[in-house]
N, C-alpha and C positions, 0 to 999 in steps of 0.2 A: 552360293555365297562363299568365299573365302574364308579360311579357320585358322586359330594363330597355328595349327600346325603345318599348313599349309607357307604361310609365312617364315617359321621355322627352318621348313627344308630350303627353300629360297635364300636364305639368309646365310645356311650353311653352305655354297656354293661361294660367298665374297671371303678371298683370302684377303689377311692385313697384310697390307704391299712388304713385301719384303720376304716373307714368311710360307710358309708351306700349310700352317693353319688360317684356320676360320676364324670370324670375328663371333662365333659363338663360344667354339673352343677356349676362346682368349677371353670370356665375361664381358664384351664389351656392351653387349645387348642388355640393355635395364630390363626394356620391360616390350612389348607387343599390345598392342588395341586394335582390334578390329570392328566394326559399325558397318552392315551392311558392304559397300564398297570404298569404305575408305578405312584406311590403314596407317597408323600412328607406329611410328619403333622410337624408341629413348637411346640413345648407344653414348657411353660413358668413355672420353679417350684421356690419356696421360701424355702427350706429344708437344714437344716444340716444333715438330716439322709440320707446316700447314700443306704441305702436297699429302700428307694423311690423311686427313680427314675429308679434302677432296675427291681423292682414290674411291676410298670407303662409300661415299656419298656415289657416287656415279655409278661405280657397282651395285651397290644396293640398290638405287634405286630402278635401275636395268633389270635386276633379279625379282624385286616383285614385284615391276608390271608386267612381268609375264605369269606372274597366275592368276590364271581364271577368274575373272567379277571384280580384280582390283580395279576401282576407278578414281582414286585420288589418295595414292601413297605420302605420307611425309616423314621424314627423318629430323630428330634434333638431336643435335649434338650437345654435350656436355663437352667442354673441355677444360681439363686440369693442368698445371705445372706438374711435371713428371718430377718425384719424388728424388735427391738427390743420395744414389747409390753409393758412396762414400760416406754418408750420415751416420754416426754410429759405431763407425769401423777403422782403427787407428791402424790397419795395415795394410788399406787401398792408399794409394796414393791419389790426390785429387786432379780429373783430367784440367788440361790445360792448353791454352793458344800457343802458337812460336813466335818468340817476338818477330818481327818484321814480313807476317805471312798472312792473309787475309783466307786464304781456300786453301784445306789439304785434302788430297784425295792417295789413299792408299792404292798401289795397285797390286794386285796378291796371286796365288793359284796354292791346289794344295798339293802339286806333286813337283819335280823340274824338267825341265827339257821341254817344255809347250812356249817357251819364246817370252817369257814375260818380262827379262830386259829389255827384248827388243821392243816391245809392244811401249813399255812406261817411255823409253827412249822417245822413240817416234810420238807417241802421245805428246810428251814434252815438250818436243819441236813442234807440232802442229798447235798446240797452245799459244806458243809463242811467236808465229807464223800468223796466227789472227789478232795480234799484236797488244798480249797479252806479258804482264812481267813475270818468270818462271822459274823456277827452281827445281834442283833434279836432285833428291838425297837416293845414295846407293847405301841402303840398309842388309847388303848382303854382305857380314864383312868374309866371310870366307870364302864366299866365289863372286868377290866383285867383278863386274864387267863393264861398267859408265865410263872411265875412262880410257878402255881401249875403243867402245863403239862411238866416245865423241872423237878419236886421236888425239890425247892430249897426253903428256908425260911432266903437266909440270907440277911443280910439287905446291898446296896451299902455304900459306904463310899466316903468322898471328897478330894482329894489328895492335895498338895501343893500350886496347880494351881487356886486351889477354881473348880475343876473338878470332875464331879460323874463321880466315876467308876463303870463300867459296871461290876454285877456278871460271872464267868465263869462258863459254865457247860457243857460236852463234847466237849468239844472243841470249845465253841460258845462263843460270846458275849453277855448277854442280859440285857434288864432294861426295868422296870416295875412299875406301881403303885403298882404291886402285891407283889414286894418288900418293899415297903415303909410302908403297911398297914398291920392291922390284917384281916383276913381273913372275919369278922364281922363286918369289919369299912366301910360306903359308901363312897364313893369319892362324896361331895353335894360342886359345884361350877357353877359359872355360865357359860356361852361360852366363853367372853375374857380370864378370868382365865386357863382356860382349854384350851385355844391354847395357853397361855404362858406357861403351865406344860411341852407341847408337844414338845415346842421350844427349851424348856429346858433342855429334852429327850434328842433332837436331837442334839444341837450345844453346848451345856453343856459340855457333857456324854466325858470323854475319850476314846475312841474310839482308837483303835490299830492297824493300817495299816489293813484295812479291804479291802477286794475284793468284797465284796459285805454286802450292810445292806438293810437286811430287814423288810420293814414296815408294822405289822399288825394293817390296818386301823380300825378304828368303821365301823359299818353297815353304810349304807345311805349316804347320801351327804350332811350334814352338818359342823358347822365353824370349827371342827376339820382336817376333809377332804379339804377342801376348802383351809385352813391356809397353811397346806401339798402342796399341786399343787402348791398353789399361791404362795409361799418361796422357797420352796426347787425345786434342780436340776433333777428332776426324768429321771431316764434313762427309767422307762417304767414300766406298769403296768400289773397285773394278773388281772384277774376277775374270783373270785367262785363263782360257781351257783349250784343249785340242778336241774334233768331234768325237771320237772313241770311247769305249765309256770307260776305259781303266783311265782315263786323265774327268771324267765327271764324276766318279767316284771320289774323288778326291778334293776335288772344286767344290762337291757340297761340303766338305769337310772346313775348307774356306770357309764358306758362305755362313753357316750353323756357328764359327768363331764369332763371326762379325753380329750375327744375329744376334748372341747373345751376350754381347756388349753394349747392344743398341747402338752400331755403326750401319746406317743404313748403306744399302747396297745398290749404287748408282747404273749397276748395268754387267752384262757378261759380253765380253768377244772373245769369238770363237775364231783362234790362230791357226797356219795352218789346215784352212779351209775347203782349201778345193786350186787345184794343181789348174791354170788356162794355159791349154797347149797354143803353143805359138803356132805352131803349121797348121792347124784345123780348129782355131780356136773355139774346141771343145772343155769344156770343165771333167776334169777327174775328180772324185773325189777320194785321195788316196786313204782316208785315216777314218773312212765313216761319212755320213751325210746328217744334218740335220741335230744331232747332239746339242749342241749348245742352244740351240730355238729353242728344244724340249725343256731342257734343264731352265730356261729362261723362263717358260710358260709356268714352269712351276712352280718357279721363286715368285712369280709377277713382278718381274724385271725386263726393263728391256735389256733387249737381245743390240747392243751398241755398234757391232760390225761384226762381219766375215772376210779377215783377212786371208789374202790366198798366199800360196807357196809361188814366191817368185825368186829368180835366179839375183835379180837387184838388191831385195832385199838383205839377201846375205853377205853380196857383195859390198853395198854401202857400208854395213855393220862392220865389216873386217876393216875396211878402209877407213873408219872414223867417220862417216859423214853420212848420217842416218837419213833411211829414204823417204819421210815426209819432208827434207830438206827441196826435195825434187819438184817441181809442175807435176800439179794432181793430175793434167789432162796427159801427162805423160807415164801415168805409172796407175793400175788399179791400186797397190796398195800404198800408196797415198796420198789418193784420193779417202780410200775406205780411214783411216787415220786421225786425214782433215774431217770428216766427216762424223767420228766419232768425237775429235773434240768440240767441235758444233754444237754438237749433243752436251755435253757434261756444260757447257758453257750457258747453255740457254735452261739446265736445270739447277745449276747452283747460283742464277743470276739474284 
């Protein structure tokens, strides 16, 4: 017969989606009964997000019908109003929605050079390509790149309201330092300043019934990224990585931010995939294989795409006219793109 330690071990195998730990680790486990072959667990959650409990449930209950003599498992859940992290504390600021913005999804990584303009960029357009209304904040103010990969050079303007309006360009929303500057000009400010640019971006900006705005973060985890979690309402975050592990050492650095802000983390794609040679179309994988699946398995995250290294893609980028612009049946990456936004759309529906 089955023993609650038995159950125990089982139980320590289901990670809380998002997290690298267990739901024993985490106390969520009240209590274990066991009777012969039937098997009682209590699990205690704090969560507004019902794909938790879900998760947990599925897992769980996967985990202990495979030991030995269990023959009628059940699970109840408690669930609570998670406790509001600002209560108490007069120097958090309390998060908040953007006016005119329904979904924000951060897209982050925790090193640069793994393509994570391009990736919010092309996400962006593919959003709004499934005919979605979208918004593109560039929250990098010192190495903005939104407005040279959509081509745009015009400059926003202030409506009535004392409100920046956001330039249009296929159909998107966006704003940028890259509008505001010459292409020559450094953006030289210190931290506080530059989380109040950002604020600025964000709650400023007119914004027009959007369905989704998205944030391309700076690299790393500093006060810009910080400012972002800590204020604003995130419906959930992306992580780009390249497969190598000096760029997933760094993505968990991401990840571990957002975790422990309780921004749930909607997925990882892994940029810079694997090289399809046009004459043998064979896959290289120039940068590693498989990194980002791992990393994804260990978060319990999906793994969202494998964009590869294509000669279009950087092309479009330079020339303003990002390549989920293109017929998926003419381009793998995006295709891979459209297909990630698919995904985010049918998880935040």
């Amino acid at each position: 017969m089955p023993t609650e330690s038995d159950i125990r071990a089982a139980l320590s195998t289901v990670r809380y989606p998002g997290f690298s730990r267990d739901i024993l680790s985490f106390g969520l486990v009240k209590s274990i009964q066991v009777q012969q072959g039937q098997v009682t667990v209590e699990i205690s959650l704090a969560t507004r997000d019902p794909n938790i409990p879900r998760l947990i449930h599925e897992q769980a209950m996967e985990a202990i019908r495979q030991v030995p003599g269990v023959t009628e498992p059940r699970l109840n859940f408690d669930i609570k109003e998670p406790p509001n992290p600002n209560q108490g504390s007069a120097d958090k600021l309390p998060k908040s929605s953007i006016p005119g913005v329904k979904k924000i999804i951060a897209v982050a990584s925790g090193k640069g050079g793994v393509g994570k303009s391009t990736v919010a960029s092309n996400l962006a357009v593919a959003l709004a390509k499934s005919g979605s209304r979208v918004g593109l904040c560039d929250c990098d103010l010192y190495g903005p790149s939104i407005a040279h990969m959509f081509g745009s050079n015009e400059r926003p303007y202030q409506n009535d309201e004392q409100q920046i309006v956001p330039i249009e360009r296929y159909g998107l929303q966006l704003i940028s330092m890259g509008f505001l500057l010459d292409d020559d000009s450094p953006v030289i400010v210190r931290g506080p300043v530059a989380t109040r640019y950002t604020q600025q971006f964000l709650r400023q900006c007119a914004w027009d019934d959007l369905d989704y705005l998205v944030l391309d973060l700076p690299p790393g985890t500093g006060d810009i990224q910080l400012t972002i979690v800590q204020t604003v309402a995130l419906d959930g975050a992306v992580i780009v990585t390249t497969p190598q592990e000096v760029a997933l050492i760094d993505a968990r650095k991401a990840c571990s931010m957002f975790q422990k802000v309780n921004v749930p983390i909607l997925g990882i794609i892994e940029n810079m995939s694997y090289f399809l040679c046009p004459s043998d179309g064979q896959k290289y994988h120039l940068f590693g294989q498989g990194g980002g699946e791992h990393e994804a398995k260990r978060l319990n995250v999906p793994l969202l795409g494998q964009v590869p290294i294509e000669m279009n893609v950087r092309e479009a980028g330079d020339e303003g006219h990002p390549i989920a612009l293109e017929d998926p049946s003419r381009s793998t990456a995006s295709q891979v793109f459209h297909s990630i936004a698919a995904q985010l759309k049918t998880h935040l529906a």
